[in-house]
N, C-alpha and C positions, 0 to 999 in steps of 0.2 A: 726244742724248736729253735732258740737262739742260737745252739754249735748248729744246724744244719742249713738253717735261713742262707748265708750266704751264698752254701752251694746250688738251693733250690733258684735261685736269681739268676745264678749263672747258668745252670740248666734250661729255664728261661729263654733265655737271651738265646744260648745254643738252637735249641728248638726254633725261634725265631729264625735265627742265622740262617739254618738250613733247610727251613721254607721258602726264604726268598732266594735262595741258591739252585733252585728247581729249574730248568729250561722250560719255558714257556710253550704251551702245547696248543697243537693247531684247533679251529675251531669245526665242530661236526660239517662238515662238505665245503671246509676253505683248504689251503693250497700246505702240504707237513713241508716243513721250510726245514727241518732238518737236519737233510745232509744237501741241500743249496748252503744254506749258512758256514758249512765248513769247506766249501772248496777256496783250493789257493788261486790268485791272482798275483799278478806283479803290477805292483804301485807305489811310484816316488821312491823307487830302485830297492822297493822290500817286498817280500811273500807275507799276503795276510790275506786271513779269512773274508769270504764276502761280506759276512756279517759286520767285520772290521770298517770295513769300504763302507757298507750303507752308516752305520751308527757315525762315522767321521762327515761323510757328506751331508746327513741330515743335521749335525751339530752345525755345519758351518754356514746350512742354506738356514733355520728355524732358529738355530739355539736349542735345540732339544735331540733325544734319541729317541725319538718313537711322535709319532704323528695321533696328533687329536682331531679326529672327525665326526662329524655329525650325520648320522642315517635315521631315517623314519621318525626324526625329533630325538632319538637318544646317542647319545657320544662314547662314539667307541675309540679306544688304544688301539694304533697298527702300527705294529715293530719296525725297526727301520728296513730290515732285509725285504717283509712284507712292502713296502713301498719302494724298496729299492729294486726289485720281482717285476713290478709294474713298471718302471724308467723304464729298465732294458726291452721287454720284452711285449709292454702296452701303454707305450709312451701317452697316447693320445686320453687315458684314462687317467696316466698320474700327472699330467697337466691340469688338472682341475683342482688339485689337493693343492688344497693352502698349507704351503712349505716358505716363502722368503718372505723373512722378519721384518718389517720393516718401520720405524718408530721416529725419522726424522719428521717434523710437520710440511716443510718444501718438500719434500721429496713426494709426500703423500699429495699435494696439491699440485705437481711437475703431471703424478700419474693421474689429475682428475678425480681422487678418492678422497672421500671426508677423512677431517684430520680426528681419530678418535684416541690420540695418544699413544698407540702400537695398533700395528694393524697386520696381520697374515696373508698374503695375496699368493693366488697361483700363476702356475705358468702361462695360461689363460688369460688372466686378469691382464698379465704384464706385456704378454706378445705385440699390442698395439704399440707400444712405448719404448720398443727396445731400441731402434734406431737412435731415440734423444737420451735414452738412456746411456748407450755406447758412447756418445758424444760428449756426454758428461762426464760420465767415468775416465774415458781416455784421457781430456785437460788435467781431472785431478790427480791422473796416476803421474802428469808433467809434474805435479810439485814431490816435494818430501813432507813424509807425515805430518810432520809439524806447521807447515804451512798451508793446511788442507780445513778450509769450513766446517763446521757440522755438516754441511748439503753436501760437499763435498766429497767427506769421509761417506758420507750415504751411498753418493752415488757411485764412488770407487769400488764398494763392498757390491753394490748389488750387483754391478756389472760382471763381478768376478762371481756372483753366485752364481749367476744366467749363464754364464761362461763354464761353470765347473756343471752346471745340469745339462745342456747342451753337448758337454762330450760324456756324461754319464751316458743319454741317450743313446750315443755312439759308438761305444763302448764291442754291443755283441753285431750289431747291424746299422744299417741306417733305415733312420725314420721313417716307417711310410711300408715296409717290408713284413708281406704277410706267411707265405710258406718257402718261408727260408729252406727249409731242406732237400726241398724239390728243388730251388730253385739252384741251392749247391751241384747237384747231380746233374742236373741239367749243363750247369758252366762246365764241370770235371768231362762231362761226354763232349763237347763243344771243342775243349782243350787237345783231350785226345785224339779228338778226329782230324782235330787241327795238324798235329804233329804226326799224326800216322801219315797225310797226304803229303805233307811234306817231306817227309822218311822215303815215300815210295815214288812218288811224279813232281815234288817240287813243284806243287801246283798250290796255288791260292785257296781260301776256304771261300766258298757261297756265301755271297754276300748276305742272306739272312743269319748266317751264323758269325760272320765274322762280324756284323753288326751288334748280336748279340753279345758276342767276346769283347770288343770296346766300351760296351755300358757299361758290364758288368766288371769291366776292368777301373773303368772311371771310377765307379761308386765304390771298389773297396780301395781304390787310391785315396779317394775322401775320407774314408771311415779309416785308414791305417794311419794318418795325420791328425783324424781328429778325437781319433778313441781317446779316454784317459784312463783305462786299463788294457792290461796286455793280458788275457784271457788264456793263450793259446799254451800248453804247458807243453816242453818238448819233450821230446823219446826218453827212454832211463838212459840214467848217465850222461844225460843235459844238465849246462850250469843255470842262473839267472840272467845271464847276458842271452840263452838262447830265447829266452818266453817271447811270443809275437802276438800282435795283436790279428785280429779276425781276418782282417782288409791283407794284412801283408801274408799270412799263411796262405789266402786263396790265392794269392801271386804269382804264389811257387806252385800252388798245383798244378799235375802232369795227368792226371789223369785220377777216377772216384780212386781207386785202391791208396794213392797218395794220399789223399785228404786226412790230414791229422783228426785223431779219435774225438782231441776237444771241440773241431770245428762243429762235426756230427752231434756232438752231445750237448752243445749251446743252441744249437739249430731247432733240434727237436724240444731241449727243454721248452724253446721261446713258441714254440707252436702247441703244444701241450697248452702252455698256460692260455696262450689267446683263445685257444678253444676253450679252458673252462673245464681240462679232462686232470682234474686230482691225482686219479690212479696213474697215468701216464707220468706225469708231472714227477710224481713220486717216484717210480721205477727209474728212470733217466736219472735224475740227480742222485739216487742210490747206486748205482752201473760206475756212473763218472768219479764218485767218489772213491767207491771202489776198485776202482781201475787207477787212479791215483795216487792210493794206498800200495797198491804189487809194486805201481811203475816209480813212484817219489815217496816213498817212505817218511825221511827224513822231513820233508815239505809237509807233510799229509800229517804229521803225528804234533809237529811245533803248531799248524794253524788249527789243527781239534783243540790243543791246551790254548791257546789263545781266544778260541771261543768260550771256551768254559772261566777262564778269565772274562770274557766280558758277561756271561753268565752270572755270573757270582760277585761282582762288583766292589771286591775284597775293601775298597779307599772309601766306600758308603756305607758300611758296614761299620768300619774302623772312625769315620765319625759320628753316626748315633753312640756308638759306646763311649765317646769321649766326652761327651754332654753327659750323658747318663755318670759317669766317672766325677766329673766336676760336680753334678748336682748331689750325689750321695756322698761326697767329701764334704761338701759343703753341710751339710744335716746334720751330718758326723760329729761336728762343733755344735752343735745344738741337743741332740736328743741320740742315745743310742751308740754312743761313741766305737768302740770295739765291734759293735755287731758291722756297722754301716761304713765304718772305713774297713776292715774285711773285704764288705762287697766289693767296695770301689773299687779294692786295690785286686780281687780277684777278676773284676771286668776291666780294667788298666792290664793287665796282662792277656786276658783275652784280645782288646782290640789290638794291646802289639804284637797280639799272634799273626794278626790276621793283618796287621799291616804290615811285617814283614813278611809274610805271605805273597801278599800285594809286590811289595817293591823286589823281594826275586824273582817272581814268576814275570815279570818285566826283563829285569837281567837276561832269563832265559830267550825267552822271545824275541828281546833284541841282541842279544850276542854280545852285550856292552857293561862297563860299569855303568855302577846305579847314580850317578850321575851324569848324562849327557847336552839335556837343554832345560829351562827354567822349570817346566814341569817336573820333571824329575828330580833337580835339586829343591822344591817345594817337598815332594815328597821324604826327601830323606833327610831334608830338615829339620823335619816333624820327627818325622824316628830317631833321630840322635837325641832327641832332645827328653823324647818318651822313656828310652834307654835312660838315659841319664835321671830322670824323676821317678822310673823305677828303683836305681839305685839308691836314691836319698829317701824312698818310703822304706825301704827297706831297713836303711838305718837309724833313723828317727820316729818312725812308726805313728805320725800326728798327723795324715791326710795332708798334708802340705805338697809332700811331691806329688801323690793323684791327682789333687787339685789343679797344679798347675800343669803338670803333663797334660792332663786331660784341655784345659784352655790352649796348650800351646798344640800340641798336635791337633786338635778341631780346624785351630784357625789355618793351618799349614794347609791342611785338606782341602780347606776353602779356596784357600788361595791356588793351590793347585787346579780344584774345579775350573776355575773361572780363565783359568791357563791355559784349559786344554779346550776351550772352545773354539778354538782354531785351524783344529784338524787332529791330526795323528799326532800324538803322543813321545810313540814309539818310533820318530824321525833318525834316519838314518845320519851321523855325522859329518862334515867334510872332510876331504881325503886327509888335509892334513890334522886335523882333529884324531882321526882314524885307528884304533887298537896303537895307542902311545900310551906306554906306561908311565912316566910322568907326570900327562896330564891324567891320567885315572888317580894315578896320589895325588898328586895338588887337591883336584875338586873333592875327592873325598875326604880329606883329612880337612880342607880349608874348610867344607862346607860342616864338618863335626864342630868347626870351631863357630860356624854362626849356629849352628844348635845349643850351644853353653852358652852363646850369647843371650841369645832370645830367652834362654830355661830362667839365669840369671835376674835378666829383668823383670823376667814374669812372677820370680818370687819378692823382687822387689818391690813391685804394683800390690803382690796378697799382704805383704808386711803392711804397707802403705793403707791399705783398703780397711787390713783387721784393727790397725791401730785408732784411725779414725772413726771407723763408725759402729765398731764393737769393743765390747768389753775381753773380747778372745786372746788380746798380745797381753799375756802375760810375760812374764821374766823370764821362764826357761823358753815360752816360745819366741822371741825375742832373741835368743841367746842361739834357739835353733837354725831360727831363721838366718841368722849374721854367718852362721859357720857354714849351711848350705849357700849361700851367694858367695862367700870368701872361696869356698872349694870350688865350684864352678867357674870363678872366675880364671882362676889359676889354671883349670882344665883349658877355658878357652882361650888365651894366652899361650900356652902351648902350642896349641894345635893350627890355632894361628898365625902361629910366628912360623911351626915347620911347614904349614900350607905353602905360606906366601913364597919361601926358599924353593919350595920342590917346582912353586911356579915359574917363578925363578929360572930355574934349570930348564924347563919345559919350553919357553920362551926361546931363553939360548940357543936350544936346537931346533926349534922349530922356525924362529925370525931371527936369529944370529944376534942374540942380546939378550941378556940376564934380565936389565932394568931399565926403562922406556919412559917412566912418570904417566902410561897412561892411565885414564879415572878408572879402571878397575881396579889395576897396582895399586893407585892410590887411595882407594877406600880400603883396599886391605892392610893396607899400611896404617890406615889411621886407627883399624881394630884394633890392631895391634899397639898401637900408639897409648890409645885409650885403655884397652884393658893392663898394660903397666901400670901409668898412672891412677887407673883403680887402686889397684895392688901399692903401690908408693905411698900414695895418699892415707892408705889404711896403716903401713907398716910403720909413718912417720908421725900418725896419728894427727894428723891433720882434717881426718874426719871421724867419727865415730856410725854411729850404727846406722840412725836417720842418714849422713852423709852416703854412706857405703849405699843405700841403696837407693839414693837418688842419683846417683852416678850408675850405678846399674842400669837402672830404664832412660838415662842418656846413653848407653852402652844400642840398647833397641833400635833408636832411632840412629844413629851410627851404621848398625849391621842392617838394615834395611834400608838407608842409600848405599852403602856398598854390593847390595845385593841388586837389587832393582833399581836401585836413583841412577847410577850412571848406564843402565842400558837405555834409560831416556834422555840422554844428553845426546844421543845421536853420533857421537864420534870417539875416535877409538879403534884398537883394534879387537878390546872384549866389550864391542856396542852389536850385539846380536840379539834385536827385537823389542824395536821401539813400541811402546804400548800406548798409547794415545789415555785409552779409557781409565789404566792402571794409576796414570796421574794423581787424580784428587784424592784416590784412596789413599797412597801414599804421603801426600801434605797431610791430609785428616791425622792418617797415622801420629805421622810426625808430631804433630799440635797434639795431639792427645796424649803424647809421652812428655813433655815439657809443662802440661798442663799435672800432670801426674807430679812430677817434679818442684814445682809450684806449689800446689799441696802439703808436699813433706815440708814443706817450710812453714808451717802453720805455726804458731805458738804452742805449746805444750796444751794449753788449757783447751782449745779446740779438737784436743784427740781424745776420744770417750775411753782409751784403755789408760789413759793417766791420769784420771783422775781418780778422786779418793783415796782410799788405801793405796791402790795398786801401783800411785805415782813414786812413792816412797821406796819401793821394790826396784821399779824400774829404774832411775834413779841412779842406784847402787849400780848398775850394769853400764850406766855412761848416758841415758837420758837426760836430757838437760832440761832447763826450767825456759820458759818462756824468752826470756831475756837472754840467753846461753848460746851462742852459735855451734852449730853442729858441723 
């Protein structure tokens, strides 16, 4: 039972995995969202699934992907597509549904609401208030982040939420529009007859029709300005410059036979649903998908795998197993040793399956290297860093690299989560960013090098933790532990130093200058800077074991203002995306590595693996005595 335990774990776990990998199934007489969920749209100059669209907008109005609501006293889940179904097409229904998060206390008092600490309001709640609401947000979007109040940052955020649900609304029609597809056939015969008279007598249209021609020209001039998706897919052998939105395709109508296929098949879907008719519902969104598939291929097969990525949620996955990872590492030194580090290290491989899984089925999707904007070098952070503690379990076989892989890719994940609360992910680059091979080497070889960073320190903090408050460092792990941060370190110095070069170069062509001193250069510089002087200090012997990796986890705080400290300084020209919130976490960070540091200075006699016998051993290996600088 002990040779097979490990694999039964991971079976487990498997079986897990691919239960929650399931597509969520509609409920007996609610609406099969399906193939609605996979049709493509163009939005913020990329093709992505609807489901893509609702799960980003409802992230950025709630904070969440999927909406908690309360019916008959019991609280039901409804998927974002599910609420995003209702924007478009029963708006006045998902104005009720508490979606915009809102947790300032003035802000809550501005709207007349008790201050209950966070509070969910709808579109309903808020409609009295928007006027003061616009007025607020407008002043505070006059300053820069940095000089924006709590109230302020509130009231900026809400107005942009109201603002971004407003053109979802807008999106297939405008508000207030009930048989849309009549009402298309109607304008197409109106246009027609229009052109036909004038083709034949050059005579004006009747003024009830030409009446009706200026409304209905009005209202999709509103909706073509204020949609925020372009719905309208064009003929085969259209690019993404062709995609139009609803208001502007009816424009161009000349008569029904013009009327593009999408216009027809958003029409009927949105009446379908207002009616409440399932089967219909279903038929139309299977047709449009279908017909998407003959006529865009290429569109149709990328946004199906991207739903199935957001299906499968590969980076949530890959952080349960990395807890799981850390925790049976950790055991592993207590009770069970070979059976439990096994596990760990068969579930350490598992979640870097499935997190590189994760970060190229991204790759694919967006047509880019795997690193583009902070969420994605979060993510691949994490993975270099996993890579790399796979390699060192590998060769020392003591739970130490699971252990600390597992810590370091969790927290990457996290940090990635709380990144992508701001929309799409999968953001398209700017031009001059844009398929440059230079910068694809820089960011990924530099960003390899804040992965040995972070791995580095973080075996520094396990040395520092085992020494102190267990009996666990012994001598050879002591001796493990110095030769994994010594090789690491040297990895990340490396890679480092050719990041910084290739950036370098990148720079040169793209702003006509190699070296500029701005604070991104310059935290890369100081990695680098630092990770020598690790290496010197060791080679000179100027520190020994405790030294080496209390200068590791200065190494942490180091590669985490170079990473994110100077995008909050605001200026620059690698200052892309001041994070107001990100702040304190970052000081904490900080303090918590120097506090770390601080520690390793303790006197020998305060570390429970030196005393007794074991000090004597240790000792011999370069441990010093109380009195002894390290």
């Amino acid at each position: 039972m002990k040779r097979f335990g490990p694999y039964l774990v991971l079976l487990v776990f498997l079986l897990w995995l691919a239960s929650s990998w399931r597509a969520p199934r509609a409920k007996p007489g609610d609406f099969d969202l399906a193939s609605f969920d996979r049709i493509p749209v163009l939005v913020g100059g990329r093709i992505k699934p609807l489901d893509t669209v609702a799960r980003n907008s409802l992230l950025i109005l709630s904070g969440k992907q999927s909406l908690r609501l309360e019916q008959d006293g019991k609280k039901i889940k409804m998927p974002a597509s599910r609420w995003l179904a209702d924007v478009l097409f029963n708006p006045e229904v998902a104005d009720t549904y508490p979606v915009f998060d809102i947790a300032n206390p003035e802000m809550l008092g501005m709207l007349g609401l008790p201050d209950s600490g966070r509070r969910k309001c709808s579109y309903q709640e808020l409609k009295p208030h928007i006027a003061k609401i616009d007025e607020e947000g407008k002043l505070a979007g006059e300053l820069q982040a940095t000089q924006r109040t709590p109230f302020q940052s509130a009231a900026f955020n809400l107005r942009n939420s109201l603002f971004l649900y407003q053109r979802l609304k807008s999106s297939v029609h405008q508000e207030g529009t009930k048989d849309f597809a009549k009402e298309i056939k109607t304008y197409a015969d109106a246009v027609a007859a229009g052109v036909e008279k004038l083709r034949e007598s050059n005579e004006a249209l009747d003024k009830d029709r030409l009446m009706l021609l200026r409304g209905a020209v009005a209202r999709y001039q509103a909706q073509s300005e204020f949609a925020y998706m372009l719905m309208i897919a064009p003929p085969a052998g259209g690019g993404e410059g062709d995609w139009l939105s609803t208001g502007d395709a009816l424009m161009r109508v000349k008569s029904v036979a013009t009327v593009p296929p999408s216009v027809y098949a958003f029409a009927e879907m949105g009446d379908a649903f207002r009616a409440g008719d399932t089967a219909k519902f279903l038929l139309v969104t299977r047709e449009y998908a279908d017909w998407l598939n003959t006529e865009h291929p290429e569109w149709a097969s990328r946004t199906t795998f991207e739903l199935r990525f957001n299906h499968i949620e590969p980076f949530y996955g890959s952080m349960v197993l990395y807890v799981a990872v850390f925790l049976l590492a950790c055991f592993s030194w207590l009770v069970m040793p070979q059976g439990l580090r096994k596990t760990a290290f068969l579930l350490l491989l598992l979640a870097f399956a499935i997190h590189t899984f994760g970060m190229f089925a991204r790759m694919y999707i967006q047509g880019r290297p795997p690193v583009t904007n902070l969420y994605s070098s979060a993510i691949f952070v994490g993975w270099g860093a996993v890579l790399l503690g796979i390699v060192l379990e590998r060769m020392f076989k003591d739970g130490i690299g699971s252990a600390a892989s597992g810590v370091v890719g969790f927290t990457t994940l996290v940090i990635a989560h709380h990144l992508g609360s701001s929309g799409d992910t999968l953001e398209m680059m700017q031009a001059v960013l844009d398929s440059n091979f230079w910068l694809a080497t820089h960011v990924v070889v530099i960003t390899l090098g804040y992965s040995a960073m972070f791995l580095a320190g973080m075996l520094g903090i396990v040395y520092l933790l085992l020494g102190l408050f267990t009996p666990l460092l012994t001598r050879d792990t002591a001796k493990a532990l110095t030769r994994m941060v010594y090789g690491i370190t040297c990895f990340a110095l490396l890679f480092n130093f050719v990041g910084t070069v290739l950036g370098g170069i990148w720079a040169d062509q793209s702003w006509g200058r190699f070296w500029g001193w701005d604070p991104k250069e310059n935290g890369a510089l100081l990695i680098v800077l630092w990770s020598a002087l690790v290496l010197h200090a060791r080679w000179g012997g100027y520190i020994r074991e405790r030294g080496l990796m209390a200068m590791s986890i200065v190494g942490n705080a180091i590669t985490a203002f170079s990473w994110f400290g100077v995008n909050m300084l605001g200026v620059g020209l690698h200052s892309y995306g001041f994070m107001d919130k990100a702040f304190p976490w970052l000081v904490g960070f900080v303090i918590s590595q120097f506090l770390f540091v601080a520690l390793s200075r303790l006197p020998a006699r305060f570390w429970r693996s030196f005393r007794g016998a074991q000090q004597r051993d240790l000792n011999a290996v370069g441990f010093q005595s109380a009195t002894t600088q390290s």
